[in-house]
Structure formats: C-alpha cells, structure tokens
C-alpha positions in Angstrom: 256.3 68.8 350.9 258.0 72.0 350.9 261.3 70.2 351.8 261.1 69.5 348.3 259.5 71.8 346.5 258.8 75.5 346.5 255.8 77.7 345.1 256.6 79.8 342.4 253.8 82.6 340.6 254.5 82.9 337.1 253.7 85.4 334.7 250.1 84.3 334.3 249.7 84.5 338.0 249.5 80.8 338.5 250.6 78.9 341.0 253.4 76.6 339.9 256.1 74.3 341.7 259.7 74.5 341.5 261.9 71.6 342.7 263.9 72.2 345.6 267.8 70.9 346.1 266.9 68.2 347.9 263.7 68.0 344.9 265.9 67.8 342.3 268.6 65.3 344.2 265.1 62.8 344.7 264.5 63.2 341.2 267.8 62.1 339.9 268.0 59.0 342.3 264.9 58.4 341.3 265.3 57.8 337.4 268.5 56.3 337.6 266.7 53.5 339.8 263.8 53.7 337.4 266.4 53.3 334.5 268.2 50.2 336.5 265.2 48.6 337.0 264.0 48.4 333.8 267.3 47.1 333.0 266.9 44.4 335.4 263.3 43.3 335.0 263.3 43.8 330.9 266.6 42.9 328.9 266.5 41.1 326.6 269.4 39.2 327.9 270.8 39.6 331.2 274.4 39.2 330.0 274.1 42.1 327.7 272.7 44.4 330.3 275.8 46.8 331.2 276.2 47.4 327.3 271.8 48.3 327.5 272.7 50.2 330.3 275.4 52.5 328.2 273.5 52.6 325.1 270.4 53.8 326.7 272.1 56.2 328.7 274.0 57.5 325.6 270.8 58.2 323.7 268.9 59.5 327.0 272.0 62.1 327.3 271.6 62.7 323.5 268.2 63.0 323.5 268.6 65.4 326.5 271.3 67.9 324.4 268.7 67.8 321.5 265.7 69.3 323.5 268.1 71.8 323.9 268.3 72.7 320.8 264.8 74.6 319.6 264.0 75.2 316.0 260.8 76.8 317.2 259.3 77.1 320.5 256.2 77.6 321.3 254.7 80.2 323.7 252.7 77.8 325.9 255.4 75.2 326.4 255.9 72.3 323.5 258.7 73.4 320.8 260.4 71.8 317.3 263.7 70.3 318.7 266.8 68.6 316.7 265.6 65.1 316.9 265.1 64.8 320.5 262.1 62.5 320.8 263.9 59.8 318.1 266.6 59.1 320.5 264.5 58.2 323.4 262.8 56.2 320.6 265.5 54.4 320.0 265.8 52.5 322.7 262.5 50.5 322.6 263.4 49.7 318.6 266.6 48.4 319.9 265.4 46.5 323.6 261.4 46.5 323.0 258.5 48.0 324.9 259.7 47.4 328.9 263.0 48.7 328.0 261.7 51.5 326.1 258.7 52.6 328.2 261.3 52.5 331.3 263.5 54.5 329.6 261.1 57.0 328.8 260.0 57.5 332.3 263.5 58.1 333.2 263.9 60.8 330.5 260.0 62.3 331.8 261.7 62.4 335.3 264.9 64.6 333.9 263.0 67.1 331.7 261.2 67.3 335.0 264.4 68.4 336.5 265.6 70.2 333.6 262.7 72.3 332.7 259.8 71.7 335.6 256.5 73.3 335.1 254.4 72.0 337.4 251.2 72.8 338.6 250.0 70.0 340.0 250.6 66.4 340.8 248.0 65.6 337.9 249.8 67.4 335.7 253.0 66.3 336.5 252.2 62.6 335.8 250.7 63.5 332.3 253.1 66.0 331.4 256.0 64.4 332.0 255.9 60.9 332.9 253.2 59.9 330.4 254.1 61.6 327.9 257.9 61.5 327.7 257.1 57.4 328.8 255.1 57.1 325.8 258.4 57.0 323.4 258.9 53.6 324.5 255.7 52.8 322.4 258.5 52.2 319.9 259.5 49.0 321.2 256.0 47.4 320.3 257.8 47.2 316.9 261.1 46.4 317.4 261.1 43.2 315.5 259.1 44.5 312.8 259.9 45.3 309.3 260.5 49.2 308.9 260.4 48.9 312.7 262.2 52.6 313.9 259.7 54.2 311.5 256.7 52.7 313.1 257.7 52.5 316.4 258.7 56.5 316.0 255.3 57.3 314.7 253.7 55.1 317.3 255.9 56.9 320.0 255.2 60.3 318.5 251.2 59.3 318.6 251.3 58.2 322.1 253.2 61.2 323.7 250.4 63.4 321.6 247.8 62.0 323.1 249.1 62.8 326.4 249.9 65.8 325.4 246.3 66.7 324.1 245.0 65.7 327.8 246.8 67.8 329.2 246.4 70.9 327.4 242.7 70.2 327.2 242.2 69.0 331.0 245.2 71.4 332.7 245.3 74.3 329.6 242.2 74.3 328.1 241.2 77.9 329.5 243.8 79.6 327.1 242.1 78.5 324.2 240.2 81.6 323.6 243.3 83.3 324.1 244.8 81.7 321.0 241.2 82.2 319.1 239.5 78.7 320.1 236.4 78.3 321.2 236.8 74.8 322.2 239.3 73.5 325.0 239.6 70.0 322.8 240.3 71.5 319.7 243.0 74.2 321.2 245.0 71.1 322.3 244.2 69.0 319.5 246.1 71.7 317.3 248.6 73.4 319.5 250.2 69.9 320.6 249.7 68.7 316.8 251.8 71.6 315.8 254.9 70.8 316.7 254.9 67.5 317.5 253.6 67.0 313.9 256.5 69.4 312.8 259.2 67.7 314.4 257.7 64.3 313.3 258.1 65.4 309.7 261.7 66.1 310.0 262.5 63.3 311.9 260.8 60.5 309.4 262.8 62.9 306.6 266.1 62.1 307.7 265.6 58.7 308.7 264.3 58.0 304.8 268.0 59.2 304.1 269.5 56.0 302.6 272.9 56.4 304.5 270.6 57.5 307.7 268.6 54.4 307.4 271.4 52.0 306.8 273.5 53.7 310.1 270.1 53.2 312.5 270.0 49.5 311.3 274.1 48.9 311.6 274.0 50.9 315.4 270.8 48.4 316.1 273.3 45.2 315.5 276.1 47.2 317.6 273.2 47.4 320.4 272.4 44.2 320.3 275.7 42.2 319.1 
C-alpha cells in the first residue's frame, strides 16, 4: 500500500494519505479507463462516440480549471467555484445518466489527484467518487423539458447528500468547533452553504436568455 500512498499529519493532527507517483499515475489510468468505458457501454450511439469522447473531456478539463477558481473557500474543505459542478453536469443533459454518472466518477478520481484529502478508504469513496459521480444525476433529465436546470439541481442534490454523510459520518466531531451541538446539523449546514451558494449562481446565469439559448444550441452540436 505504501507503494502508492504515503501518510501525511496535518494540521489537526490527523492522519491523512497522500498519493504517491506511482498513486497518482494509477489514478489517472484509472479514470481515463473509467471515462472510456462509459463511453463504450453508454452512448447513445456508438458512431458518435469519439465526438462524446471530446465533448466530455472538454467539459471535464473545464470543469477542472473552474474548481480552480474559488469565490469563497471554506475552512473545512467545500468552496464557491466559477461554475465547476455545471460542466460535469453537462454531460449527463447532453448523453443521459450512464454517460453522466461515468463521467462524474472520472472527474471524483482527478480531484482525487488534484486535491486528495484522504483519510480513509470510506472516505475516499464518499468524498470523492460519490459525490463528484453524483453530477451525472443530470442525465435522468436529459430529455426533459427545462432538462439542464433540473438535472443541475438534481446533480447539485445528489453530490449534497453525499457530502452531508460525510461530514456527519468522517467530520462530525468539528461540529462544536463551529458552535453545533449536533454532528447532522453541522453537515447539514456547512455542505448547504456553499453548495447552495454556488447553485444559486449557477441557475442565475443559465436563466440568462442568451445563456440558455447557447446550452441548448452546444446540446445539438453534442449530439448532431
């Protein structure tokens, strides 16, 4: 195991894991297999699937740039990005629910690269493949009318809920660090913050009509 990762303490004296070289190598072959096979078992149409292949790895790569960019961070982990969770989104409102849960698995496995804090294996799963696999909710609406703003809301839902285990299951001891008596209820409105937050921005812009009719005319370049 410690071929591929290494024991870090942090700064609350846990005991986290950092991914080695050879971690970080297994972890990119990994989604890009994960991201292939989902390609393979759930397009819609297997002679469109190089052109699903480059539009979910555009808005995985966008999606990626975006979590870069914080408009508030919070000091437990979580933070209000530039649209991040909308791209990955995207892809299950353009190639429904298999393509878009795959896709968010793969995007879980390169935050995992990207940013790992991981403290157990657990935690891992929730944290990042559950959660971040949870924006492919979107694609149980992918046919349906307003579908990106459903399936965003639904997306944004299901990587909350996730989100709320874990920081009640894995985090709920700092709740009375942040004044709450109650584990559930710390995670209930930590994770609500600024999911909620970036949610609200999100739904903003796409209500923009010249937004709204772009999504629809990139859908018909994604599928044409």
């Amino acid at each position: 195991m410690s071929f591929f990762v290494t024991k870090v303490v942090n700064e609350w004296d846990e005991v986290t894991y950092q991914p080695t070289v050879a971690g970080f190598t297994a972890l990119v072959i990994i989604m890009i297999a994960v991201l292939l096979a989902g390609i393979a078992f759930f397009g819609k149409n297997r002679k469109f699937s190089a052109k699903q292949l480059a539009f979910s790895a555009m808005a995985i790569a966008l999606a990626t740039v975006t979590s870069f960019i914080k408009l508030f961070h919070m000091p437990m982990g979580g933070s209000v990005t530039l649209l991040s969770m909308l791209f990955i989104s995207l892809i299950g409102y353009w190639y429904g629910l298999g393509a878009g849960l795959t896709a968010g698995f793969a995007y879980g496995i390169l935050q995992m690269v990207l940013d790992p804090y991981i403290l157990s294996v657990p935690q891992m799963l929730v944290d990042y493949i559950f959660a971040f696999g949870a924006l492919g909710l979107s694609g149980l609406f992918s046919n349906s009318k307003h579908g990106l703003i459903k399936g965003y809301v639904a997306s944004v839902l299901g990587r909350y809920f996730f989100a709320f285990l874990s920081g009640w299951i894995f985090f709920g001891t700092y709740a009375s660090y942040y004044g709450f008596n109650s584990g559930v209820i710390y995670s209930l409105a930590y994770n609500g913050a600024y999911l909620a937050a970036e949610a609200a921005i999100t739904i903003v812009v796409l209500l923009i009509p010249p937004v709204a009719s772009a999504m629809k005319r990139i859908k018909e370049l994604a599928l044409s």
